[in-house]
C-alpha positions in Angstrom: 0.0 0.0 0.0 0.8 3.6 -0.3 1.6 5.9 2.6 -0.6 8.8 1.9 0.4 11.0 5.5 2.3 14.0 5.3 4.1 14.2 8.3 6.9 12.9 9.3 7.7 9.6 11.3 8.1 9.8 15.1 11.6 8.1 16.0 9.3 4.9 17.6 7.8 4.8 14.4 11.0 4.4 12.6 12.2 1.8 14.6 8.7 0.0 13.9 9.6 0.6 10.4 13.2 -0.8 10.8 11.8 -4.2 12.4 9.5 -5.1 9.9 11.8 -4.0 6.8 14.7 -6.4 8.9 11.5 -9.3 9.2 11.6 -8.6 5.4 15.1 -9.0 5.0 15.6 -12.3 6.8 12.6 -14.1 5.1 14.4 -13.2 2.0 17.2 -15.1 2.9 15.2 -17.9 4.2 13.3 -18.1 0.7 16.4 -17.7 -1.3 18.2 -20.1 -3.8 21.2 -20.3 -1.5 20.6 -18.9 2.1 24.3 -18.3 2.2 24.8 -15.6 -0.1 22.5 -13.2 2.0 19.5 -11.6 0.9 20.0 -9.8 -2.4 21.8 -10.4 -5.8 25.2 -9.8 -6.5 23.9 -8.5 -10.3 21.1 -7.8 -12.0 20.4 -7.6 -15.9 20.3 -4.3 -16.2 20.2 -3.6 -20.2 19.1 0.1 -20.2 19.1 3.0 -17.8 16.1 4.7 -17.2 17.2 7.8 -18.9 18.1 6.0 -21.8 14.2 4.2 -21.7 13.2 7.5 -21.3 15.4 9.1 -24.1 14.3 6.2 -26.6 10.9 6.1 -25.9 9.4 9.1 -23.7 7.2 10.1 -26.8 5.3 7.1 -27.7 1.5 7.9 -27.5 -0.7 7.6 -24.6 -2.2 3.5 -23.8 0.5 2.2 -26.7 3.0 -0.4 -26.7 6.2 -0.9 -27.8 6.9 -4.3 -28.2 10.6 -3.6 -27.2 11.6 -5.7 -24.1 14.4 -4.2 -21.7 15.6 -4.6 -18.0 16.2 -1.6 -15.5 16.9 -1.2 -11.8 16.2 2.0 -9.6 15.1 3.2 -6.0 11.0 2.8 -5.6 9.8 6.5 -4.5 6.6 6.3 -5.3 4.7 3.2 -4.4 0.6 2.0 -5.2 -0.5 -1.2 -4.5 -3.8 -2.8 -5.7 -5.7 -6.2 -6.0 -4.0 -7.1 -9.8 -1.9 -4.4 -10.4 0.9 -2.4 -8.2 2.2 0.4 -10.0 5.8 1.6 -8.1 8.1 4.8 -9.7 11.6 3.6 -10.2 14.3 6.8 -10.1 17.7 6.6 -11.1 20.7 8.6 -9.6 20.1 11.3 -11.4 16.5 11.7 -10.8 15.1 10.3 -13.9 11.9 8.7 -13.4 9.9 5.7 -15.3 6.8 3.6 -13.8 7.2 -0.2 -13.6 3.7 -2.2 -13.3 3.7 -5.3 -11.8 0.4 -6.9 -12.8 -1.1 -10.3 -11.8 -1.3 -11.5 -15.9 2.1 -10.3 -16.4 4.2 -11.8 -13.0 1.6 -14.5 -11.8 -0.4 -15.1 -8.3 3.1 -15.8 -6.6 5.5 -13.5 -8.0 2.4 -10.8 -7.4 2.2 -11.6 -4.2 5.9 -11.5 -3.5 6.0 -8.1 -4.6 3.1 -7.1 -2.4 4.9 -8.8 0.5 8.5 -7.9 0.4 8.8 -4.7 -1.6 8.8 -1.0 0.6 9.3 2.5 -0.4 13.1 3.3 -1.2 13.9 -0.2 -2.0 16.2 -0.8 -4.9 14.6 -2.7 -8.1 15.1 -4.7 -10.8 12.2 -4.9 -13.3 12.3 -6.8 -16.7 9.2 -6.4 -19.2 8.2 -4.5 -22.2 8.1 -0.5 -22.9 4.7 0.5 -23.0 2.7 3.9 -22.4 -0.1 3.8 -19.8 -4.1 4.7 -20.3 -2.7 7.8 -18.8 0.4 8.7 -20.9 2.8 7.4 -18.2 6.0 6.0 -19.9 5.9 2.4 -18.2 7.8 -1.2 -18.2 5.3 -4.1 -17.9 7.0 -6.5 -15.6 7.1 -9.7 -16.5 9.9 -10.4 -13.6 11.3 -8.3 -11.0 14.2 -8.9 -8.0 14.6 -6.8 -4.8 18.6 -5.7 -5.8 18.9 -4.2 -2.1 16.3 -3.3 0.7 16.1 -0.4 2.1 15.9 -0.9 6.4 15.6 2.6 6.7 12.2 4.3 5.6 12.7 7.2 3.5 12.2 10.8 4.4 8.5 11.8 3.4 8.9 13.2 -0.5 5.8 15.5 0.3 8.4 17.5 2.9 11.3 19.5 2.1 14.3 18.4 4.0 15.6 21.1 6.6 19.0 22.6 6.1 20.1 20.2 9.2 19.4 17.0 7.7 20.5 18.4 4.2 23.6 19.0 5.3 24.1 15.9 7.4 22.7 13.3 5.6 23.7 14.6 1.9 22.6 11.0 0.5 19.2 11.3 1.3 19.2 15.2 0.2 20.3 13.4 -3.1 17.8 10.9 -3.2 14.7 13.4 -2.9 15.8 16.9 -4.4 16.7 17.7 -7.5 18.5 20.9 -6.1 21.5 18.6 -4.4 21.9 16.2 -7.5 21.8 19.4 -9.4 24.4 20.6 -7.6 26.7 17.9 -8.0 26.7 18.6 -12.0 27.1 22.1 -11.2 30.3 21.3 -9.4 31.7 18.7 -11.8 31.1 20.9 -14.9 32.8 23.6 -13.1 35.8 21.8 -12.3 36.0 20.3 -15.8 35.6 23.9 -17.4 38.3 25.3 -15.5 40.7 22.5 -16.6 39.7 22.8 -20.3 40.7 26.4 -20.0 43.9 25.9 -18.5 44.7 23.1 -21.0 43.6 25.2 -23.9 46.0 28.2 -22.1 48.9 25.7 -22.1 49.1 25.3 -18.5 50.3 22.0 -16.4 48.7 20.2 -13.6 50.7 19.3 -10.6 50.2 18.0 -7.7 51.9 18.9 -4.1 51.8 18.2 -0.5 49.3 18.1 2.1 51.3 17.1 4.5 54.0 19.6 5.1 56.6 20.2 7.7 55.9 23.8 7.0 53.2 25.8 6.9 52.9 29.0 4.2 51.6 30.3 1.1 48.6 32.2 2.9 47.5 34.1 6.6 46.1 31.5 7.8 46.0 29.0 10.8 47.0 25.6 10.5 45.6 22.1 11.7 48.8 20.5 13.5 49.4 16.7 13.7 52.4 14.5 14.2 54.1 11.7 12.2 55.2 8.6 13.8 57.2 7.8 11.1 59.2 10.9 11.1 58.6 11.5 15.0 57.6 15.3 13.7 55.0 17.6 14.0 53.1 18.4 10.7 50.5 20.9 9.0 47.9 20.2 6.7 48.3 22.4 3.6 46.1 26.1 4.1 47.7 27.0 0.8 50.0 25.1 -2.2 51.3 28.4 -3.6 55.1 28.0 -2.2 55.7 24.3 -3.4 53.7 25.4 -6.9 56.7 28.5 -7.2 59.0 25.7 -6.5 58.1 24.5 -10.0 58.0 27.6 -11.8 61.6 27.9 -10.4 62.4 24.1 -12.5 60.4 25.8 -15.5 57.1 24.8 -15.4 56.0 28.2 -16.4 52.3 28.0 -16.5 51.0 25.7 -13.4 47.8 24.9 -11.4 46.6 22.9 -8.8 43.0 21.9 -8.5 43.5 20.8 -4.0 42.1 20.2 -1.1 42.8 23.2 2.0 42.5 22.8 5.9 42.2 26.4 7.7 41.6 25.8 11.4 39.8 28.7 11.6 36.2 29.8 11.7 33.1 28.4 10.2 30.1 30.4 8.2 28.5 31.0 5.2 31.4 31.2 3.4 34.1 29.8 5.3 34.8 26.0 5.6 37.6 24.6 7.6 38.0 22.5 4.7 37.9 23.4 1.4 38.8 23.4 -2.8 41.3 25.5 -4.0 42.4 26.3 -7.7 46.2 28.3 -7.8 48.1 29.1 -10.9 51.2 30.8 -11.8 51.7 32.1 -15.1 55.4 33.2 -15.7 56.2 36.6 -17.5 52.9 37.5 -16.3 51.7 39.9 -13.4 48.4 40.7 -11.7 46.5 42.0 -14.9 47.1 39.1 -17.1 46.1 36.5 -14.4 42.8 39.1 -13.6 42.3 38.4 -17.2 42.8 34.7 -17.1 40.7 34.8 -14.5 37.9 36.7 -15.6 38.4 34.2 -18.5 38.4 31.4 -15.9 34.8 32.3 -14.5 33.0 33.1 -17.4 33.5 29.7 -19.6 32.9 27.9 -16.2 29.4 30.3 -16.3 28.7 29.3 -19.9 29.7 26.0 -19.6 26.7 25.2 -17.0 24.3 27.5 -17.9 25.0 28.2 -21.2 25.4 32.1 -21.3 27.3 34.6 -19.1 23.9 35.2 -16.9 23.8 32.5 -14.5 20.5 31.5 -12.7 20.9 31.4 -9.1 18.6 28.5 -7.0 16.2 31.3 -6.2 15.3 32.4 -9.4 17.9 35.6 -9.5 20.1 36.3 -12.6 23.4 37.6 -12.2 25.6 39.0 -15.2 29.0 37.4 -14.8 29.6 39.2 -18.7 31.6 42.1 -20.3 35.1 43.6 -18.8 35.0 44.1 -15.0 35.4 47.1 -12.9 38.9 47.1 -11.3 38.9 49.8 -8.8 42.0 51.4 -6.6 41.4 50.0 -2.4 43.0 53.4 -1.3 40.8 55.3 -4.0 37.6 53.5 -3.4 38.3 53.9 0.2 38.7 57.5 0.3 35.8 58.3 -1.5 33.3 55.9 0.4 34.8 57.6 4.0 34.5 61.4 2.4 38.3 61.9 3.2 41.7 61.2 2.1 43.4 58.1 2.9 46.9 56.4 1.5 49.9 54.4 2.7 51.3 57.4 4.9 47.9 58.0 6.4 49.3 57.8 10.4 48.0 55.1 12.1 46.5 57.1 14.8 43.8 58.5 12.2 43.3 55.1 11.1 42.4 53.8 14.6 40.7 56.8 15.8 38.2 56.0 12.2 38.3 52.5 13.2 37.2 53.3 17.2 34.5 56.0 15.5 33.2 53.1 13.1 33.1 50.6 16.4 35.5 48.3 14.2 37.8 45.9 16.2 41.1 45.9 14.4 42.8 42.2 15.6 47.1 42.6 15.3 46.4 46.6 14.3 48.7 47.3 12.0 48.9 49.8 9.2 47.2 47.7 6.2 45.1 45.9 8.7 43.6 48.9 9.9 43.0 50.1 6.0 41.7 46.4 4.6 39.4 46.4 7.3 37.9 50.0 7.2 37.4 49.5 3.1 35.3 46.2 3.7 33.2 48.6 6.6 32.7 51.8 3.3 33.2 50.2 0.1 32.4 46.0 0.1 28.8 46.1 0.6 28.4 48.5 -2.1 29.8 46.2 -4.8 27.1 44.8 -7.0 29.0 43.5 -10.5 31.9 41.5 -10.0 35.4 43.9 -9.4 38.5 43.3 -8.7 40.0 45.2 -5.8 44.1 46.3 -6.7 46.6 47.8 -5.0 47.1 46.7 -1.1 48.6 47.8 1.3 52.2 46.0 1.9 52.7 44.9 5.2 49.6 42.5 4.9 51.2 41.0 1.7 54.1 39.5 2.4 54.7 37.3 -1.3 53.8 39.9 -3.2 56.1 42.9 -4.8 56.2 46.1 -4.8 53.9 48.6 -6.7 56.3 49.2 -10.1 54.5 52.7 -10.0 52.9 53.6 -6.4 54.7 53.7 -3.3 53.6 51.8 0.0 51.2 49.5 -1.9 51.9 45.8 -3.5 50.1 45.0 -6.7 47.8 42.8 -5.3 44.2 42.6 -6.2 41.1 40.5 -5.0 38.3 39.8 -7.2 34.6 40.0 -4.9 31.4 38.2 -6.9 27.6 38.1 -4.7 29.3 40.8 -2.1 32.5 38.2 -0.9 35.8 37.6 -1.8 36.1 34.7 -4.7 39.8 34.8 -5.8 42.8 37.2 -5.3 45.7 37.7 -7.6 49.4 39.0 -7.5 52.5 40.3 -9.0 54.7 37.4 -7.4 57.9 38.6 -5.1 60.5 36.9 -6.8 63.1 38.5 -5.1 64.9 36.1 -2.4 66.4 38.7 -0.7 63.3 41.1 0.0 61.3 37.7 0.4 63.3 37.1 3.3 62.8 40.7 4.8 58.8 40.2 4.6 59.6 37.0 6.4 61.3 38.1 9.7 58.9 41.0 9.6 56.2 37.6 9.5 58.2 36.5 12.3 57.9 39.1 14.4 54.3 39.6 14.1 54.1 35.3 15.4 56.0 36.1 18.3 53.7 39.4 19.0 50.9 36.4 19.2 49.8 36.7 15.4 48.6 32.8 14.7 48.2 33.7 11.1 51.5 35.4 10.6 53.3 33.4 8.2 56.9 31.2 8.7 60.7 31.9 7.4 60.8 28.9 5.0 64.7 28.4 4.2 64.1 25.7 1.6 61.4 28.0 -0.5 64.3 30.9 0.2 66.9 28.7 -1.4 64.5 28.1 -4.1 64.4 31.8 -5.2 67.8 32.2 -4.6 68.2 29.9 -8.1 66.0 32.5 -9.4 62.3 32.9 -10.4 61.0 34.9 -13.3 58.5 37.5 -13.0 55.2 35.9 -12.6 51.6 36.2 -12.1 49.8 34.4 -9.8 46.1 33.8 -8.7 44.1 31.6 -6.4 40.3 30.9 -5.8 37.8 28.8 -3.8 36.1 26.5 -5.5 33.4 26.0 -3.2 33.4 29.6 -3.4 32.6 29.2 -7.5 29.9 27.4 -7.1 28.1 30.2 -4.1 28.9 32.7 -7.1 27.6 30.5 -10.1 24.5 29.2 -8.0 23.8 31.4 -5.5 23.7 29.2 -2.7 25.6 29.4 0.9 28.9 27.1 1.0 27.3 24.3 3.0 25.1 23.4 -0.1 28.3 23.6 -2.5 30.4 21.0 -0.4 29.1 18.0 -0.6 30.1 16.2 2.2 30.7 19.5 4.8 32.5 19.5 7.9 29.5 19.8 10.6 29.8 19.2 14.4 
């Protein structure tokens, strides 16, 4: 029978549930061929999916036939049962849909009866019979055998319901099994991925891989997760950024690199911060920060057309944002001066920075000069950004890998790119001198031992790799997971598949 109620399932109702689906499961066993190889099949004789039934023949006419016999498995989410005839909806794994009807002249008495006894919603199935069209138009198989492939012990979520962001996010397998949304997401994410690699390929750039395990931390202001190695008898970090080992290789000539990689922060959680997360970096030698902001506009918008077919994406509720055209790349200092109605650059004191910080209520953690300025420009000019921009020009002391403006003193040419009102990617003119590099890294230092956890390391062996000399180079990095909030629209929980929750 079907389960017409709307609500859900108290917990002593599930277990109810659970008993009778296990009763289920060991009288399968009992009434098996051979007890000892459990309850369900190893195979079944699957010889079309039921998108491709549904490709083939989704437009035969209503109460037709087909006389084409085929064999197709898929979870029952939908499931009717009557004296001669049991109707049940079979949906793949991507969602796809096709009704399988289990009569009494097509199975027999037994087999009929079988199906009656043993077969619950969300159970997996294998049904065998010919292609027809229903009295109402339904596209249909015509059983003339079915299997149980693997029971499902657990009841499913009501399909009436949405799912609350809680379970969503906890149980992502059954957030795939009854919304379109998450499945759709996963695409979303896959196409993405595979877009930015086309582009890179088609740029001539090189895949690499480096380490998450490192002996030292860099590459980013960030604080690391800690473990230890037996092996080595050593502490160790997981990787919060792969940008010194990927100028390693641009040192060996590998001139145009990226890294597609996995990144632990051990830092806060929110809507679009994940302790863990997807990275892309590239370095693109003889290149500075304007031609990796156009490779990376470039980067965006083919990942935009590639899922949704223009430069407007859809977002999941129903909003279009314009990802096309040339975007605005605006001064930090500039915008800032203008948003706060007064003048403010590099050798603005400190004191008037902190004394517009304190009138603002801002708290200014390890206040120094480009702190204080970073922070008042997200509090006047962030919120105000509508179409994507990139943001050049930083201050120094807050960039420690990058160089020096070639034109404008006290800033690094530095930019970050913001998309939906948060930062997506940033981008530099690398430092690819070993001998300042080393300055910005004692001044790093210093900032560590004043209690900075964020402050970066003196890394000798990336030092030594400089000294063998880098070329001038661009380099970029963005979040994936980040991507995907700016393509769809939707908070970084719903991106991740699989995120980190307590």
């Amino acid at each position: 029978m079907t389960e017409n109620r709307t609500e859900e399932p108290t917990a002593e109702e599930i277990s109810q549930q659970k008993q009778v689906r296990l009763d289920k499961r060991d009288r399968l066993i009992e009434a098996a061929d051979d007890p000892g190889q459990g309850a369900y099949p190893v195979s079944v004789p699957v010889t079309h999916t039921i998108p491709q039934v549904r490709e083939q023949w989704g437009d035969i006419e209503t109460d037709s036939t087909t006389g084409v016999t085929v064999g197709v498995a898929g979870r029952i989410v939908h499931l009717r049962n009557t004296g001669k005839l049991c109707f049940a909806s079979l949906q793949s794994g991507d969602g796809t849909r096709v009704q399988a009807m289990v009569s009494l002249a097509g199975v027999g008495e037994e087999s009929l009866a079988r199906w009656k006894e043993y077969v619950d919603l969300g159970d997996h199935v294998f049904v065998q019979g010919e292609v027809i069209s229903s009295r109402r138009g339904e596209l249909s198989i015509m059983a003339d055998s079915w299997q149980i492939a693997s029971k499902a012990v657990l009841p499913l979520p009501n399909l009436h319901n949405e799912l609350n962001e809680e379970t969503r996010v906890r149980s992502r397998y059954l957030d795939l099994i009854v919304r379109d949304q998450a499945r759709q997401n996963v695409v979303a994410r896959a196409k993405t991925v595979a877009s930015l690699r086309r582009t890179f390929d088609e740029q001539g750039f090189i895949e690499i891989e480096t380490p998450m395990l490192q002996v030292m931390h860099g590459g980013a202001a960030a604080r690391p997760f800690v473990t230890h190695s037996n092996a080595f008898d050593t502490e160790l970090y997981l990787r919060i950024a792969p940008e010194l080992y990927l100028k390693r290789a641009v040192v060996g000539g590998i001139d145009h690199v990226f890294e597609i990689n996995r990144n632990f922060r051990n830092e806060g959680a929110d809507s679009t911060h994940s302790p863990e997360f997807a990275m892309l970096e590239a370095y693109q030698a003889y290149g500075d920060y304007n031609s990796i902001a156009d490779l990376t506009q470039q980067l965006i918008q083919n990942a935009a057309r590639d899922i949704s077919g223009s430069h407007v994406v859809t977002w999941a509720d129903g909003t279009e944002y314009d990802l096309g055209g040339d975007w605005d790349r605006i001064s930090m200092f500039e915008s800032l001066s203008e948003a706060a109605g007064r003048e403010i650059t590099p050798e603005t004191p400190i004191a008037e920075l902190e004394a517009m910080a304190d009138a603002e209520g801002l708290e200014i953690p390890h206040p120094i000069h480009g702190k204080y300025v970073e922070e008042l420009w997200e509090h006047f000019v962030k919120g105000g950004l509508e179409r994507p921009t990139f943001v050049m020009d930083f201050p120094v002391d807050t960039s420690p890998l990058v160089r020096h403006h070639r034109s404008k003193a006290g800033v690094v040419e530095k930019w970050d790119l913001y998309v939906r009102g948060f930062e997506l990617a940033t981008g530099y003119s690398e430092l690819v001198d070993p001998v300042i590099q080393r300055e910005r890294f004692v001044e790093q230092a210093k900032l560590a031992a004043g209690g900075d956890l964020e402050a970066m390391q003196l890394d000798e062996e990336f030092l030594r790799a400089l000294e063998f000399g880098m070329p001038p180079t661009g380099g970029m990095g963005m979040g994936i997971d980040r991507l995907l909030m700016a393509l769809t629209g939707l908070g970084i929980r719903e991106t991740i598949l699989f995120p980190l929750v307590k």
